[in-house]
C-alpha positions in Angstrom: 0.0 0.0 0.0 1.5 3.3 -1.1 1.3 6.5 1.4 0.1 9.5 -0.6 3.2 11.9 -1.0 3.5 14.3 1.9 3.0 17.5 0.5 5.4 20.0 0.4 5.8 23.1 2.1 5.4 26.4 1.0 9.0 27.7 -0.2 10.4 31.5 0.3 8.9 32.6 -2.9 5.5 31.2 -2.4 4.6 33.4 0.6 2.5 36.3 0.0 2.0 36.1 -3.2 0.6 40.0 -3.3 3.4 41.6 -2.3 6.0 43.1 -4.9 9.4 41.4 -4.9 11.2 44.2 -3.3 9.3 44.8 -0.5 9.0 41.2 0.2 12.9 40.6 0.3 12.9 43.8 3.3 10.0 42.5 5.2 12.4 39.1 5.0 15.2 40.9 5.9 13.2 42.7 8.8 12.1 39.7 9.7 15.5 38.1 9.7 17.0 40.9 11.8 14.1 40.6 14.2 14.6 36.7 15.2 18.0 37.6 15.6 17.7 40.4 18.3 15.2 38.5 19.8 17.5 35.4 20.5 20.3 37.5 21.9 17.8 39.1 24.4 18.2 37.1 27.9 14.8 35.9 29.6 14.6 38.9 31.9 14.9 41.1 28.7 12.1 39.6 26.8 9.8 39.8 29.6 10.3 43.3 29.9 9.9 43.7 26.1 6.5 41.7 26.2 4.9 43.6 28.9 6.0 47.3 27.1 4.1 45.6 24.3 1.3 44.8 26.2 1.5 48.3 28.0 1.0 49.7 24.2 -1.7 47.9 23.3 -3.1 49.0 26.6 -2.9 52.7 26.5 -3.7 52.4 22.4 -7.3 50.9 23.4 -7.7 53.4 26.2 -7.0 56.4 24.2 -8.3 55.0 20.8 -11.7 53.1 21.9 -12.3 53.7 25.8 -11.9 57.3 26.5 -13.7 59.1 23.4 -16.9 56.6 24.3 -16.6 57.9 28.2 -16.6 61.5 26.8 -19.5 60.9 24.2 -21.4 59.5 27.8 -20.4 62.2 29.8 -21.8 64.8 27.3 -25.1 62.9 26.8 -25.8 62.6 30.2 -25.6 66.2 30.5 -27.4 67.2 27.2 -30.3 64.4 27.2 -32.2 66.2 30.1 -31.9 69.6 28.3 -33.4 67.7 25.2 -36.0 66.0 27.0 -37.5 69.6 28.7 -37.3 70.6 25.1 -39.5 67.6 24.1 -42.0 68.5 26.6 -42.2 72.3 25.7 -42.8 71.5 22.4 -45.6 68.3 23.0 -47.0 71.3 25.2 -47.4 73.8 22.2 -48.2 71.0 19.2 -51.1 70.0 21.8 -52.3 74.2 22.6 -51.5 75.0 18.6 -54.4 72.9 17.3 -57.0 75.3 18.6 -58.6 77.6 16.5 -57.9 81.7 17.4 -60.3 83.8 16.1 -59.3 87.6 16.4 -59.9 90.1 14.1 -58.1 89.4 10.8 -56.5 91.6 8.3 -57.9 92.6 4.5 -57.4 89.1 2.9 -54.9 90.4 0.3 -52.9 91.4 3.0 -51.9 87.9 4.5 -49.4 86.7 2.3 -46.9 89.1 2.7 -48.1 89.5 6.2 -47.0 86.1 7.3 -44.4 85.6 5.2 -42.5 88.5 7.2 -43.0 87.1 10.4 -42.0 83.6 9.5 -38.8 85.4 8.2 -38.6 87.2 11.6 -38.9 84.1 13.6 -37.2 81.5 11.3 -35.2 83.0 8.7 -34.8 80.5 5.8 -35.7 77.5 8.0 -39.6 78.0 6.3 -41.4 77.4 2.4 -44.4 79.4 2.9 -47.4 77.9 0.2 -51.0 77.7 -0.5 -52.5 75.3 0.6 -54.1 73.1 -2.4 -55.9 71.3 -0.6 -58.1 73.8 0.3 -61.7 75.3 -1.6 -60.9 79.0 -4.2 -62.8 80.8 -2.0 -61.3 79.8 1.5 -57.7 80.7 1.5 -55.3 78.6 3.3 -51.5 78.2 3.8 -49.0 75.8 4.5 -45.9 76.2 6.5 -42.8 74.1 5.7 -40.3 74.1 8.6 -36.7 72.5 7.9 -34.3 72.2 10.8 -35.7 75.5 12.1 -35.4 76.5 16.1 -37.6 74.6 17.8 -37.9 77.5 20.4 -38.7 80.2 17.4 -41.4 77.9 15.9 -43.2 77.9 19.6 -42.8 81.1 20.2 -44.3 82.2 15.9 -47.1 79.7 16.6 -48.2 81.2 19.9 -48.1 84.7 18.4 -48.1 84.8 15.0 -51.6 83.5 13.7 -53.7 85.5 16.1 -52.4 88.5 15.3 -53.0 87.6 11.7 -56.1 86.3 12.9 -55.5 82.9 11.1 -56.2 79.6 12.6 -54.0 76.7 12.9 -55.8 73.5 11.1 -53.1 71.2 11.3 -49.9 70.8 12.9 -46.9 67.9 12.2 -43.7 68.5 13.5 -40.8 66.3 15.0 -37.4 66.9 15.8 -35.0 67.1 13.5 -32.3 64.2 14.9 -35.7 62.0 15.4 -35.5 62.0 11.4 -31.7 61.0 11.0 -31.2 57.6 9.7 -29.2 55.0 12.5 -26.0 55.4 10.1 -25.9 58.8 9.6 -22.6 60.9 9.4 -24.4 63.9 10.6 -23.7 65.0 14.1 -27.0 64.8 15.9 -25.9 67.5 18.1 -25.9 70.3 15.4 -29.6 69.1 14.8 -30.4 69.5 18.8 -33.4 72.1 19.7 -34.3 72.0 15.8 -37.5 71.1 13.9 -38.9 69.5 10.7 -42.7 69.2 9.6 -45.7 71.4 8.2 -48.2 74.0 9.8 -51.5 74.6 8.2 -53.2 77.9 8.8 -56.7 78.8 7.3 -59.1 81.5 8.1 -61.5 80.6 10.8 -64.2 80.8 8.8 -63.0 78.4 6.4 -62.6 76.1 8.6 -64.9 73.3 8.9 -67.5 73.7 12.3 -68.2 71.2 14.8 -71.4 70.1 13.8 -70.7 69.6 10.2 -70.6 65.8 9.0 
């Protein structure tokens, strides 16, 4: 019975393959020079040479992994709270803004331009002001786009702003801006923190449908 033949090993010029011929031969000589050190280093010395390398490794995963994830903690446990009593405010006023306001509104004409310029007062190209289509020729209304705008401007132009233009608020959809960001997004949440996205709709309150009406 014949043995299969043993097979041989890889020779010097099989070994990584990839690598160009000239930077093979110095990682060889490298290499080379290495072993050789290393075997005229006495047992004391080569202890001492594997803990400095294990020190390295060490401090490399403390500085590179370790301590920028305990600072990225450290600032969320500190900003999180600030971002929740921001949450709140703003559940407050999406909850009061649906109401319907009913002062004493300007000449029709008027309320384009009219709420256009306070829209650039409080959120100055955060906003794409347009009519709303939804709604009948002879009952004007307007949509409100806000993108990425303050959060604290948009509370503050929603409490204000349509009753002195005497418009009503028929529908309101906004969340906040880093609730929008997709899980691997390079964006830095934190520049999006205390900031807006979604649509207002304002109508006259007369155009709005009543109560009682099917």
């Amino acid at each position: 019975m014949t043995r299969p033949a043993a097979s041989k090993p890889a020779g010097p010029g099989l070994r990584r393959p990839g690598w160009p011929p000239v930077l093979r031969k110095r990682m060889d000589a490298w290499s080379a020079q290495a072993r050789a050190q290393w075997s005229q280093l006495a047992a004391r010395e080569r202890r001492l040479v594997g803990f400095c390398g294990v020190l390295v490794v060490v401090v490399g995963g403390w500085v590179l992994a370790i301590e920028p994830a305990l600072k990225r903690i450290d600032h969320w446990e500190t900003e999180l709270p600030r971002l929740r009593s921001q949450s709140s405010a703003l559940d407050a006023v999406l909850d009061e803004a649906a109401l319907p306001m009913t002062p004493a509104a300007p000449a029709p004409g008027e309320l384009p331009a009219r709420l256009a310029r306070s829209l650039e007062a409080a959120a100055p190209g955060a906003y794409t002001l347009l009519a709303d289509e939804e709604a009948a020729a002879d009952a004007p209304a307007w949509r409100v786009r806000f993108d990425d705008a303050e959060a604290g401007a948009v509370m503050a132009w929603l409490f204000q702003a349509p009753a002195e233009l005497g418009l009503a608020v028929s529908g309101v959809s906004l969340t906040q801006s880093a609730e929008l960001l997709p899980p691997d997004t390079d964006i830095d949440v934190r520049a999006l923190a205390g900031r807006v996205r979604g649509d207002v709709r304002l109508a006259l309150p007369a155009s709005l449908p009543s109560k009682d009406s099917p």
